[in-house]
C-alpha positions, -999 to 999 in steps of 0.1 A, spaced: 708 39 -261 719 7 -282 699 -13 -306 692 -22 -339 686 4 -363 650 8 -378 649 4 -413 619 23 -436 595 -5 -454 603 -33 -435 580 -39 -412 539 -29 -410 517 -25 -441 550 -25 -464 553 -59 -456 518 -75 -460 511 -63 -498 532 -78 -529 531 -60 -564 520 -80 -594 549 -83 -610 569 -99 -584 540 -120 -570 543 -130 -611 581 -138 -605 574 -158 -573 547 -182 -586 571 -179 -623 539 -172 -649 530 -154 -676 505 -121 -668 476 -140 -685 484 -176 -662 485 -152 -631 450 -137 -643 434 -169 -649 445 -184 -615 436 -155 -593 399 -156 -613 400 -193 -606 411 -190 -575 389 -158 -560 422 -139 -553 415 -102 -563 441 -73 -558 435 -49 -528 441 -14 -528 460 -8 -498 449 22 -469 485 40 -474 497 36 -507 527 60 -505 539 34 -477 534 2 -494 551 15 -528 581 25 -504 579 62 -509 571 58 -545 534 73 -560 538 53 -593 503 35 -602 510 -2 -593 484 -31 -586 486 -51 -550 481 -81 -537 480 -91 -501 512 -112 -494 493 -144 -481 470 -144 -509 504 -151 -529 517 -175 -503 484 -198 -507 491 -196 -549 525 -215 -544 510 -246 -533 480 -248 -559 485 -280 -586 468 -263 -611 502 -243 -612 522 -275 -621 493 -280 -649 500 -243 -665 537 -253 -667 529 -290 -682 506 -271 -710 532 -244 -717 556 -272 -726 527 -291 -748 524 -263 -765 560 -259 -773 565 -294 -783 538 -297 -807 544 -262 -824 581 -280 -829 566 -314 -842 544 -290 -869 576 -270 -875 595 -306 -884 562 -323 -904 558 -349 -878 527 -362 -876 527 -396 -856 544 -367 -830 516 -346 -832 490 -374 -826 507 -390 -796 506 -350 -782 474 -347 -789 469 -375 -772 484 -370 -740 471 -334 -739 473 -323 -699 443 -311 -684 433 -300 -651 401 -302 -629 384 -276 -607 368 -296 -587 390 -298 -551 386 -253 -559 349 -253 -559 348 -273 -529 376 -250 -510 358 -222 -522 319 -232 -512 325 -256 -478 285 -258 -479 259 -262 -504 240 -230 -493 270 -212 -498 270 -226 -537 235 -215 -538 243 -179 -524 269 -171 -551 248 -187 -579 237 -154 -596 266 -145 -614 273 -179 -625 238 -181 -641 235 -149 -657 272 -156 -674 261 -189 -682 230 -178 -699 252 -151 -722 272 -182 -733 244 -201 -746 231 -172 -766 265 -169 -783 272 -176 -821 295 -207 -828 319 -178 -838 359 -179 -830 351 -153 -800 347 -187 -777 353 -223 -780 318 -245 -794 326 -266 -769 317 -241 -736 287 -229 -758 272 -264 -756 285 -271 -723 263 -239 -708 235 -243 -727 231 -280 -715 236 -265 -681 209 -237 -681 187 -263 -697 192 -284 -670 188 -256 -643 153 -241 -658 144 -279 -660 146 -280 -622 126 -249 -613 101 -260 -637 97 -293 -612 106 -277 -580 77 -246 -589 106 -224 -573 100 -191 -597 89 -162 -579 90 -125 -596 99 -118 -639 108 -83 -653 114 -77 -687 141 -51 -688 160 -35 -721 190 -58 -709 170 -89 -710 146 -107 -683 150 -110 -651 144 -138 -630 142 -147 -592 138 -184 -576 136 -194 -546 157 -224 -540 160 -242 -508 158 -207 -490 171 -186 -510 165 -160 -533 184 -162 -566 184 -136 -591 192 -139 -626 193 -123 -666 186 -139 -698 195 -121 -728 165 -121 -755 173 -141 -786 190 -118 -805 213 -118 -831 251 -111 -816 272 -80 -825 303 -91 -807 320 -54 -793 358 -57 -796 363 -39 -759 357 -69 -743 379 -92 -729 364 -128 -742 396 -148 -722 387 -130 -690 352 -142 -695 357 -173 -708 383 -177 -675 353 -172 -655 327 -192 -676 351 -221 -669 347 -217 -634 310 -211 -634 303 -244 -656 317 -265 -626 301 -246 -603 270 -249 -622 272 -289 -628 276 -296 -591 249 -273 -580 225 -293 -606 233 -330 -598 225 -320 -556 194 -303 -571 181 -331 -591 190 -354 -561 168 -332 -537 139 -337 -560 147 -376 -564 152 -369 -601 172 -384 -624 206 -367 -635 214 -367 -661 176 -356 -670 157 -379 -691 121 -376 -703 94 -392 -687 80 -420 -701 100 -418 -731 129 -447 -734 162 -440 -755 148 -450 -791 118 -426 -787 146 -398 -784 153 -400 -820 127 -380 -842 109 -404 -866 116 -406 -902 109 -380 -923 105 -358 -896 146 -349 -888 146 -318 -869 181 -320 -855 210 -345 -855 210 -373 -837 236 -363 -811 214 -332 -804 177 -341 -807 171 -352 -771 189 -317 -757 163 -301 -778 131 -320 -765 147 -309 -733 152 -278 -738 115 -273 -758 107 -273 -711 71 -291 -720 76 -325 -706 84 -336 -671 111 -354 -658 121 -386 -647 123 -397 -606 146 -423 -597 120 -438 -574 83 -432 -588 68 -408 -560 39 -426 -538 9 -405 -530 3 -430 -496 39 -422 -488 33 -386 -483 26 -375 -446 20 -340 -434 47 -326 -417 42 -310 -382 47 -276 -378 62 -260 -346 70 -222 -337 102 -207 -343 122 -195 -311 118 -162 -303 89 -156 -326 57 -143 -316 20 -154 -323 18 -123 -350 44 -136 -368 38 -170 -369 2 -159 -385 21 -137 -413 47 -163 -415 17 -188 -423 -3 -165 -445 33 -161 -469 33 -191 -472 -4 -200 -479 5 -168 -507 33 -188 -522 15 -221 -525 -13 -200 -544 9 -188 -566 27 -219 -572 -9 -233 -588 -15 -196 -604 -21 -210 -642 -29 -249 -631 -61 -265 -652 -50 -233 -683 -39 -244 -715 -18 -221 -736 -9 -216 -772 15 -199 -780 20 -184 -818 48 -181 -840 57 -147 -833 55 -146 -796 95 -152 -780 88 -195 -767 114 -202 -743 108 -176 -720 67 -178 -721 71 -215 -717 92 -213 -692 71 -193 -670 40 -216 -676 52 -245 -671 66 -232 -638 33 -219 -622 16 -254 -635 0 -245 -667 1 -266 -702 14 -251 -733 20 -257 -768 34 -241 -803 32 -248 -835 54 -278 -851 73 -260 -873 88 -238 -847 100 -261 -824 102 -298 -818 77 -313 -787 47 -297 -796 23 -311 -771 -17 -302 -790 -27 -281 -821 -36 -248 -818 -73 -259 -834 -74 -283 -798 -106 -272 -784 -94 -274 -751 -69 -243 -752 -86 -215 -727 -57 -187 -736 -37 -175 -770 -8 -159 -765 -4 -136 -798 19 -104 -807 1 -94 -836 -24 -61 -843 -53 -85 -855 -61 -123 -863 -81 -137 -889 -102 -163 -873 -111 -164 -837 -121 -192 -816 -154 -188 -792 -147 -191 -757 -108 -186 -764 -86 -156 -746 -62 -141 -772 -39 -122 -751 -6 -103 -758 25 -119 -740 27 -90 -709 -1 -107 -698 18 -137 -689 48 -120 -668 22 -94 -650 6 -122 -640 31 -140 -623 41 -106 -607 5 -98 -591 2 -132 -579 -29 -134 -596 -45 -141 -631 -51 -105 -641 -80 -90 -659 -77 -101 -700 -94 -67 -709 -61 -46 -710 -43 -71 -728 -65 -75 -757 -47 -79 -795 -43 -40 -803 -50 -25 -766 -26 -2 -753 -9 -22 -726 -8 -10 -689 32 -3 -681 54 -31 -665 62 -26 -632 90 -38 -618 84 -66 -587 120 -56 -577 111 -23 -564 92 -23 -531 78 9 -520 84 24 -485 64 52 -465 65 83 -482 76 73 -515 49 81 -545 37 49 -559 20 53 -594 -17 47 -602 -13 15 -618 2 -1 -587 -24 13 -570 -47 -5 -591 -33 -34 -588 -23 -34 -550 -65 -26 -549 -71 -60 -572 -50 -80 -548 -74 -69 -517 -103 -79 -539 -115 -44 -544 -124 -32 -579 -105 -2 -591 -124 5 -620 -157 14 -604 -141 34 -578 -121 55 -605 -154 60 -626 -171 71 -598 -142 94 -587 -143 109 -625 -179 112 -628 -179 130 -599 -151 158 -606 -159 161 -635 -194 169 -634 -189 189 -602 -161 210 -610 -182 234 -635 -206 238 -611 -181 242 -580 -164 266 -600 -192 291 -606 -211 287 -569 -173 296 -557 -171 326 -578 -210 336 -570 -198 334 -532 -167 353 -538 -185 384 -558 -214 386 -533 -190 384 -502 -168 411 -519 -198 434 -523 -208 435 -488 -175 443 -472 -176 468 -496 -210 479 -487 -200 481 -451 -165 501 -459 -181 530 -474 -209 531 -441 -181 530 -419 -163 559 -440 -196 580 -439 -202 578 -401 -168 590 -400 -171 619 -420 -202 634 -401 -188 628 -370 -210 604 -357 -198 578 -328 -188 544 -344 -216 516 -333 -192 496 -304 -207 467 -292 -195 438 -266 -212 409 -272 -212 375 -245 -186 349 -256 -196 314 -267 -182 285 -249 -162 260 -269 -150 222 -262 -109 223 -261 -100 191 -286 -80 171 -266 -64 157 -296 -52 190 -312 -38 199 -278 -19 169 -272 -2 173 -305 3 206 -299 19 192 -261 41 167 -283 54 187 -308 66 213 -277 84 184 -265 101 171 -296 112 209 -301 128 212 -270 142 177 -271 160 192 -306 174 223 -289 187 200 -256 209 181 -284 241 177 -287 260 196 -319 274 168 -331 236 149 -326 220 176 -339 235 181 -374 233 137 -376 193 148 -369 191 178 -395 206 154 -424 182 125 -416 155 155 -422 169 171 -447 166 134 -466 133 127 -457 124 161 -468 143 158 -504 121 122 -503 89 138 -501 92 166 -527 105 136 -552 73 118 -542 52 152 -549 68 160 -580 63 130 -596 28 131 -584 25 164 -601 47 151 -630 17 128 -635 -11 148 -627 -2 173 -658 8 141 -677 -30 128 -671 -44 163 -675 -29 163 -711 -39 131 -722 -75 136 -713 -75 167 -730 -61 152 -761 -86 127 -758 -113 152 -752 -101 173 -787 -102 142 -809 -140 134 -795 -149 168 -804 -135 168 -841 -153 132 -848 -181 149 -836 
């Protein structure tokens, strides 16, 4: 038969991916141009299913990108902007090659830059898809504000995310949004819930930078640049939700307050109103001041499909959320000079509580610590001089277990010099089967209203003054019954030796109840065997792995819960041993 002849590679799979280096060629940029648009862009390369036919036969290692991908590239302006920059920068290295200055000015001048504002709204058509890819932007944008004004990164993007994050924990301070802390050896985590949805992020603690020399700072600072736009639109529509003002200003406070009075400079001018704001202890400004006659009760109607259980635990999360929102309203806090401020300010302010430092550690200091008013001290020290009557003094755990237990917990653990209870993560949710440590225990008992402590003394009193006494009643019982069996082995062995007949006796039966419960597990787990064999192979080894993993699950959950045991055992004991040498 006729026809065209089928050529290898040109048609299929082969045709849909395009190598780096000539999707480099085809939009004509440099490798670090291409980078920086595909971060900017959300272009990633692909690995494709058969590699062998895509590389046309060939096994070397190459990156891919899908062909269209590269096709939408050609007709992106920012591409035009790359080339006008490339050509800046050759121009002015020529005009500081020749020692001309005027040309170097008028350069300067007419420096080309490029907005990424038409990408973020290509990228995120809605708002709740901004809000849905929000965590990496705020966890990179965070990192940035902690940097050093070092070479690594431009000042510039430093100040820029910093004002941004300010900005951000300045909304979920007014909107009450903060739901679950953990303090992790990364940094501390947060969660929010904004308009729906649950956003996660990591602050680093204020440490001093080692700057590893691994680490790509362009790559990042690519996607910082991205994330700072992303960041500033997702603010201005938050503050407009809220009817604040944006950019935030200080309520009450009009623009010649901003500046610190004299004698009292604590930061340039340009930069003492970012740091009032960013102390997080005053409110902010509404556009329109809110009306408390305007505010009407919104009616509430049942979701389709949902049933009259679920509305009630739909109702009582909420009545849970709106409990924790007021968690530390009518508290005052201080907080010292040793205890980390941003982050414990942050946190109290959110769940409605006042706080306060001392003036030399940062500007906006609200009341003194020797304000009489002040219910809780937030200190990280062994031991304190003077103590105020009628005062908590609490180590800062306190603070973030709190907001975790939805509750004010009990201030006795966290005492100045206690040995504080461990953090649990609120991240981890425990399922059936899984072992769940005493402390959460304890504290899933504290949030029924239940007191552990009494329960647990009771529980100790009661093993261990009754296992002495278990111990030698078992043992009594075990000797005496050991004697009589032997008692009646040795009769047995006589009778047998003089020949006598063996006592054989038939005694009437006694009549006993069947348990109906025993018997129809005994019924159902006949069934489920027989339902096993009646399987399928294919069925049946899909059934014998889901076993075999719920199996694994439960001797994790056992071990651990010896782990523990033996871990308790040897701490008591210790305990025991040093009572006995003071005594």
């Amino acid at each position: 038969m006729g026809g065209l002849e089928k050529k290898k590679y040109e048609r299929g799979s082969a045709t849909n991916y395009i190598t780096r280096n000539k999707a480099r060629k085809k939009l004509q940029l440099s490798l670090a141009d291409f980078r920086r648009l595909c971060i900017l862009k959300g272009i990633y390369p692909h690995e494709p299913k058969h590699k062998k036919k895509v590389n046309k036969g060939s096994t070397a290692a190459r990156t891919f990108y899908l062909l269209k991908d590269i096709k939408f590239l050609l007709h992106e302006p920012i591409v035009n902007k790359f080339r006008e920059y490339k050509v800046f920068v050759r121009k002015l290295r020529k005009a500081y090659g020749k020692s001309e200055w005027n040309t170097v000015e008028r350069l300067k001048d007419n420096k080309p830059s490029y907005k990424l504002d038409h990408i973020i709204k290509e990228r995120y058509p809605t708002f709740i898809d901004a809000l849905r890819d929000l965590d990496d932007a705020l966890s990179m944008c965070f990192l940035f504000a902690t940097f050093p004004r070092t070479g690594k990164c431009h000042v510039q993007i430093i100040q820029l995310c910093r004002r941004l994050t300010v900005e951000f924990l300045n909304y979920i301070i007014a909107s009450r949004s903060l739901r679950k802390v953990f303090l992790s050896i990364k940094g501390i985590y947060y969660q929010a819930e904004v308009l729906g949805q649950p956003i996660t992020w990591i602050a680093p603690y204020a440490f001093a930078h080692d700057h590893p020399t691994d680490v790509d700072y362009r790559v990042m600072a690519t996607f910082t640049e991205f994330y700072t736009t992303l960041l500033g639109f997702v603010n201005f529509r938050l503050y407009q939700s809220l009817n604040l003002q944006y950019p935030p200003k200080i309520e009450g406070q009009a623009e010649a307050e901003w500046k610190p009075e004299e004698g009292q400079a604590y930061a340039m001018d340009s930069e003492s109103y970012m740091e009032k704001l960013s102390a997080l202890s005053a409110s902010l400004a509404r556009v329109v001041a809110p009306n408390p006659e305007d505010e009407v009760q919104v009616d509430e109607f049942p979701v389709d499909g949902e049933s009259a259980e679920q509305e009630v635990v739909r109702k009582k999360e909420q009545e849970a959320v709106e409990k924790q929102k007021k968690l530390f309203e009518g508290l005052r806090f201080f907080l010292n000079r040793e205890v980390p401020r941003e982050p414990i300010a942050f946190i109290i302010r959110c769940f409605g509580g006042k706080v306060s430092w001392d003036k030399s550690v940062c500007i906006s200091a609200t009341y003194d610590v020797r304000d009489p008013t002040i219910t809780h001290q937030i200190v990280d020290r062994p031991s304190l001089e003077k103590q105020v009557i009628g005062r908590y003094y609490l180590q800062p755990q306190w603070v973030f277990d709190s907001v975790n237990a939805k509750m004010c917990l009990p201030v006795a653990d966290y005492f100045p010099s206690v040995l504080l209870p461990p953090h649990l993560s609120p991240f981890v949710s425990e399922k059936d089967g899984d072992y769940i440590p005493p402390e959460k225990l304890k504290l899933l008992a504290l949030q029924r209203g239940e007191n552990p402590e009494e329960s647990g003394e009771e529980e100790e009193d009661d093993s261990g003054g009754g296992d002495d006494d278990d111990d030698d009643q078992g043992s009594e019982g075990e000797e005496h019954s050991e004697k009589e069996d032997d008692g009646k082995l040795k009769k047995l062995e006589e009778q047998r030796s003089q020949g006598k007949k063996l006592p054989v006796k038939v005694s009437a039966g006694t009549v006993r109840q069947e348990d109906k419960q025993r018997a129809a597990q005994e019924e159902q787990s006949e069934e489920k065997r027989l339902a096993i064999m009646m399987m399928k192979k294919r069925e049946k080894y899909l059934y014998q792995k889901i076993m075999f993993g719920k199996k694994r699950k439960v001797r994790e959950a056992t071990r651990l819960a010896e782990k523990r045991k033996a871990h308790d055992a040897a701490t008591k004991s210790e305990k025991k041993t040093k009572k006995v040498r003071r005594e």
